[in-house]
C-alpha positions in Angstrom: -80.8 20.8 66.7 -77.6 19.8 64.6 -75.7 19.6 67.6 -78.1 17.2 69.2 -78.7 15.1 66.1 -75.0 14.7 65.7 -74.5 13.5 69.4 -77.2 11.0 68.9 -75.9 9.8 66.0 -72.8 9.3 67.8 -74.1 7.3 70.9 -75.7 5.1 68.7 -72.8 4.2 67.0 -70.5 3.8 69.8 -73.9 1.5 70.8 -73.7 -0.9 67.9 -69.8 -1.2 67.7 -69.5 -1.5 71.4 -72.1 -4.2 71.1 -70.6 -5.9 67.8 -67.2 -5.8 69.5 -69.1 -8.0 72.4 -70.1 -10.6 69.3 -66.6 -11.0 69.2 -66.7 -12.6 72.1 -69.6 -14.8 71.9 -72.1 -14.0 68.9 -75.2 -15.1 70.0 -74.7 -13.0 73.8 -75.0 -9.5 72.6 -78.2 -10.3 70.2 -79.6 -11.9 72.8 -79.7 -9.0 75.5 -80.3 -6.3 72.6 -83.5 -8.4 71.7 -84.2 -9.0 75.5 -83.4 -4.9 75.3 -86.1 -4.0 72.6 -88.9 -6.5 74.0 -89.1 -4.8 77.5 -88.9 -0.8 75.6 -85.0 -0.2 76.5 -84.5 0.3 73.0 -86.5 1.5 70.1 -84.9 -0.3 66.8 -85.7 1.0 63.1 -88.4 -0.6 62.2 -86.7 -2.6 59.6 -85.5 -4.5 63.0 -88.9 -5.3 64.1 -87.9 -9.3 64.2 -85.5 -8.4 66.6 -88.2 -7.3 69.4 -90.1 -10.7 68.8 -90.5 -12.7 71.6 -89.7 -15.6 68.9 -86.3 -13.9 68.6 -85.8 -13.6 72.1 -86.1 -17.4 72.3 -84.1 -18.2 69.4 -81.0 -15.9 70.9 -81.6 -17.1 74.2 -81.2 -21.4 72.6 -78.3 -20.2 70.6 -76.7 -18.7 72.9 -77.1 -21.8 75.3 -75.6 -24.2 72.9 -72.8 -21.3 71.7 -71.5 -21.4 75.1 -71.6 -24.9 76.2 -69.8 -25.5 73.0 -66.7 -23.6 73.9 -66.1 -26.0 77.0 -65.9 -28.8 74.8 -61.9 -29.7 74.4 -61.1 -28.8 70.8 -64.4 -28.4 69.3 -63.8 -24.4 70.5 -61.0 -24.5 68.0 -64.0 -25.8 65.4 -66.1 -22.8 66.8 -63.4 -20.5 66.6 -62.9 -21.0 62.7 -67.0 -20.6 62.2 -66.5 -17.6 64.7 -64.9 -15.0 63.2 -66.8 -14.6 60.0 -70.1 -15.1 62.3 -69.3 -12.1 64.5 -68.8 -10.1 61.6 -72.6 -10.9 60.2 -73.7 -10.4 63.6 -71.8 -6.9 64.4 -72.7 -5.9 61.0 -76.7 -6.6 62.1 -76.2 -4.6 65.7 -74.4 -1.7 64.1 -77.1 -1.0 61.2 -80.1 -1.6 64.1 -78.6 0.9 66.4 -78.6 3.3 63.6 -81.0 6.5 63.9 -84.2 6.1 61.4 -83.0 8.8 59.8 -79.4 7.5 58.3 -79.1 7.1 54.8 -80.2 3.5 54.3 -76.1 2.9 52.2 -74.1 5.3 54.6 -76.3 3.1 57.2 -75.1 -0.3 55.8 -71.3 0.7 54.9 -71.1 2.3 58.3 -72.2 -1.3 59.8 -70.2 -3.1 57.7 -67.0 -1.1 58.4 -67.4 -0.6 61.9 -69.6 -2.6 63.4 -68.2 -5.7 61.3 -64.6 -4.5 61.5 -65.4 -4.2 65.4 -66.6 -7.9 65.8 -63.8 -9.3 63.6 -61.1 -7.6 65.7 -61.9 -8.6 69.1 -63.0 -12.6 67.5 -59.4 -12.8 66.2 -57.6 -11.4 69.1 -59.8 -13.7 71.3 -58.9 -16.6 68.8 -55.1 -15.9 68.6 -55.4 -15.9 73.1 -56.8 -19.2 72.7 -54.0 -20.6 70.5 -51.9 -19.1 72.9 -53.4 -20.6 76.0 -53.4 -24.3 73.7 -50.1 -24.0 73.4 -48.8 -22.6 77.2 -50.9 -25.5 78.9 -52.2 -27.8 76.5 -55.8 -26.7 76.5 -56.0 -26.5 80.4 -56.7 -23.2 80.3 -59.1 -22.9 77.8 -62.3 -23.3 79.7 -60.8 -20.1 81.9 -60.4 -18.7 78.7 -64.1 -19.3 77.9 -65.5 -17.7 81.1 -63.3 -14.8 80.7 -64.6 -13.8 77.3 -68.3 -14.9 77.8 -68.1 -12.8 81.5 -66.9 -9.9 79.0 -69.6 -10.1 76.3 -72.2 -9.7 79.2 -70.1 -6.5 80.6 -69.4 -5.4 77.4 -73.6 -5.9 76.3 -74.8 -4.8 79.2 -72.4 -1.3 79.1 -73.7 -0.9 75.4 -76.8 -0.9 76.3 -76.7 1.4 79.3 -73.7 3.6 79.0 -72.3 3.0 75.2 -69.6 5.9 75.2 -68.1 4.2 78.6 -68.4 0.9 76.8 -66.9 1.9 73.7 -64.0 2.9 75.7 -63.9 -0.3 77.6 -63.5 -2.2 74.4 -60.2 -0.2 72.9 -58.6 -0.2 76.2 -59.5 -4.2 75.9 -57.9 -4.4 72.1 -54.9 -2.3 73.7 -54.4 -5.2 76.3 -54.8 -7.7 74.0 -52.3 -6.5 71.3 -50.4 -6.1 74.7 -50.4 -9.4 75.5 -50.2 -11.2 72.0 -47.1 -9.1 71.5 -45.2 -10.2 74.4 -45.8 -13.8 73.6 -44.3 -13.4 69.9 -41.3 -11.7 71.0 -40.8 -14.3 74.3 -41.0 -17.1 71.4 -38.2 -15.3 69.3 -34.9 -17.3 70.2 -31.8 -15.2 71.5 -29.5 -14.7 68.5 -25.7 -15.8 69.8 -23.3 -13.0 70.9 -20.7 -14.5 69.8 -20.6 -16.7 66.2 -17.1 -17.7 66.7 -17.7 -19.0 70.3 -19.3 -22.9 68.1 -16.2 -24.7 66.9 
């Protein structure tokens, strides 16, 4: 029974810090399908979440998540959205980690857990994204942005969407995504590092 209870606890972490590594990406996205999730019996939330399963909710997620996106293929106002983004994720992670914890959690280990993971999660991947995007700025002036956009609002659906259905394979997914992100941020910085001279003498 321990065993079981243990495993359970388990998947429903990797749930909620799969799905707060998706807000992240876009932080309206993953509430929406978790709501659209609870409303149609998928998931059973704590009861604490009740609002979440609201058809009211569903609505609210579904307009935010409308104008979130649109937003981020307006030329430098996703820069704007980037700023509000990160400490946004971190609210929203926090609030998918705690509801995807079992009833019976400690209500503080419940909390800290969401905070630390769940919020730690959804910061992570929003910075790394936010850091690509200043990348991609710079590279092409903002050309690239709007591919940018659809990459990471194509992986906040995958990464939802694997949450929800298979959360160990999504949790997974997401380091193997931080992995290619550090990846790729990393190679920039050192391409941007100017070759020191062989040779001081060689400048008269």
């Amino acid at each position: 029974m321990e065993s079981g209870l243990s495993i359970d606890t388990l998947i429903s972490l990797m749930l909620g810090i799969s799905l707060s590594a998706a807000c992240g990406f876009r932080v309206f996205v993953p509430l929406l399908l978790l709501s659209g999730a609870a409303v149609i019996g998928h998931v059973d939330l704590p009861s604490d979440f009740d609002w979440v399963e609201s058809n009211q909710a569903l609505i609210l997620f579904a307009v935010a998540s409308a104008l979130e996106i649109a937003g981020y293929y307006i030329p430098w106002f996703d820069h704007l959205l980037d700023l509000l983004s990160v400490p946004a994720a971190i609210i929203a992670g926090t609030i998918v980690t705690a509801s995807a914890a079992p009833d019976t959690m400690n209500p503080l280990i419940q909390w800290t857990t969401a905070l630390l993971a769940g919020g730690g999660a959804a910061g992570l991947t929003s910075g790394m994204t936010n850091i690509l995007r200043i990348i991609s700025t710079m590279v092409s002036a903002g050309l690239t942005n709007p591919v940018i956009a659809t990459i990471e609002l194509t992986l906040a659906i995958v990464v939802s969407l694997l949450a929800l259905t298979v959360p160990v394979v999504a949790g997974l997914f997401v380091m193997g995504l931080w992995l290619l992100a550090i990846q790729s941020i990393r190679r920039f910085l050192v391409n941007q590092v100017p070759p020191t001279s062989k040779s001081p003498d060689a400048v008269v």
